[in-house]
N, C-alpha and C positions, 0 to 999 in steps of 0.2 A: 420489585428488586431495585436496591440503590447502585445507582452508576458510579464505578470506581474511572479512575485515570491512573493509565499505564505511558510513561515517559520510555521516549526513545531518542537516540541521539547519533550519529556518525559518529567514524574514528576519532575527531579532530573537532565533535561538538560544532560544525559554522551549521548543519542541519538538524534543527528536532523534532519533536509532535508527541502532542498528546491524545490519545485514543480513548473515549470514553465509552464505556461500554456497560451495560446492567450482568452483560454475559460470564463468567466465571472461566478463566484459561481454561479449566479441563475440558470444557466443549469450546474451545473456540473451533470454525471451522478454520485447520490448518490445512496451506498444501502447496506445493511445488508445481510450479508451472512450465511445460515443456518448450514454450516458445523459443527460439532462436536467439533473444536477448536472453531470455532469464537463461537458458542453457548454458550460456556462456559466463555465467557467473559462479561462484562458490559457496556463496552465502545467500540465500534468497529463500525465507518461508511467509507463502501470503496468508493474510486474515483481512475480513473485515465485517462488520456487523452493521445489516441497513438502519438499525434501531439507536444507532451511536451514532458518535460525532468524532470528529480528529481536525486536532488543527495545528497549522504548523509554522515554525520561526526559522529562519534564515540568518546568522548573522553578518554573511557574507554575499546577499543574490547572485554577487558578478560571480561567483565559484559556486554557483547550483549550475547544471546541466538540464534540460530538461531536452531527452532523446527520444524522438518518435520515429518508427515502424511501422512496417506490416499497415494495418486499414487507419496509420494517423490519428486515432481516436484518442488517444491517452497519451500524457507524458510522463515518462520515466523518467523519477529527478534520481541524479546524482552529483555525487559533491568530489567536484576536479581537482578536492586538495588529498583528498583519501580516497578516493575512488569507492566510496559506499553508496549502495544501490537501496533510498527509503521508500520505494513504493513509485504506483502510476498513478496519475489521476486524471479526470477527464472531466471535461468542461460540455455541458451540452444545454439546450434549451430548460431543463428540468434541474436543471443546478450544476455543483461541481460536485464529484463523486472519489472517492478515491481505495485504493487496495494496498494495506498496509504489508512490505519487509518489518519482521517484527526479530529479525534477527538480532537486529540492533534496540532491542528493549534493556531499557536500563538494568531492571530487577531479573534473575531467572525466576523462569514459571515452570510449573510442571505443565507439558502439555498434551494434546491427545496425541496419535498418531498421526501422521500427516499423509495428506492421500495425493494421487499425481493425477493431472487432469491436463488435457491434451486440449485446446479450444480452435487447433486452425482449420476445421472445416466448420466452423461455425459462420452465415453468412453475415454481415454487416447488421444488422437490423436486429437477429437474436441475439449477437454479441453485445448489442447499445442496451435491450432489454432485460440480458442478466445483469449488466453492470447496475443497471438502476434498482434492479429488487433486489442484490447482493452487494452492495458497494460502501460503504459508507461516505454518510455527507461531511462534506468538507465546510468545517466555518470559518468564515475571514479566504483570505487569499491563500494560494502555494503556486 
């Protein structure tokens, strides 16, 4: 399969990324996260594919947020001029991993169904584990 690039952007464009992926929207894994940040938000459906890549531009750094929680493991960027929420990513021995808000995808996709998944009893260690076989790698810096 050839790898297409799906462009995503904030309200206000100062955050983008591109998400490369061989996977076809109709199965991407889509889903809502019940965490305490993401709950508090309006807009948030995550994806990410271990077999892709995503990378992301900034035009503004000093207006990225980057918000951590809960087990500090990941940072939630968001952008302080629109308050858009592009995903977490997390930095660990093993690379930089990240899980894309694909709300903010330039094109509309048709996509599957979205499922909701609960991960706060999960303890530290399986949390770091599904990130890495479910996450996508991050190239270049975010």
């Amino acid at each position: 399969m050839t790898e297409k690039a799906y462009k995503a952007s904030c309200g206000c464009h100062n955050i983008r990324y591109c998400f490369n992926t061989a996977v076809l929207p109709g199965v991407w894994p889509v889903r809502k996260c019940t965490c305490s940040f993401c709950s508090r938000r309006t807009n948030h459906v995550h994806c990410a594919d271990p077999n892709g890549s995503v990378s992301y531009e900034f035009s503004d750094p000093e207006k990225v947020t980057r918000y951590r929680h809960g087990t500090k493991t990941a940072d939630f960027l968001v952008c302080t001029s629109c308050d858009s929420y592009m995903g977490a990513v997390m930095l660990t021995d093993k690379g930089r991993f990240a899980v894309l808000n694909i709300e903010h995808l330039v094109d509309d996709l048709l996509l599957p169904e979205m499922s909701s998944l609960a991960w706060e009893s999960e303890d530290l260690g399986s949390r770091l584990a599904r990130r890495h076989k479910t996450w996508t790698p991050v190239i270049g810096a975010a």
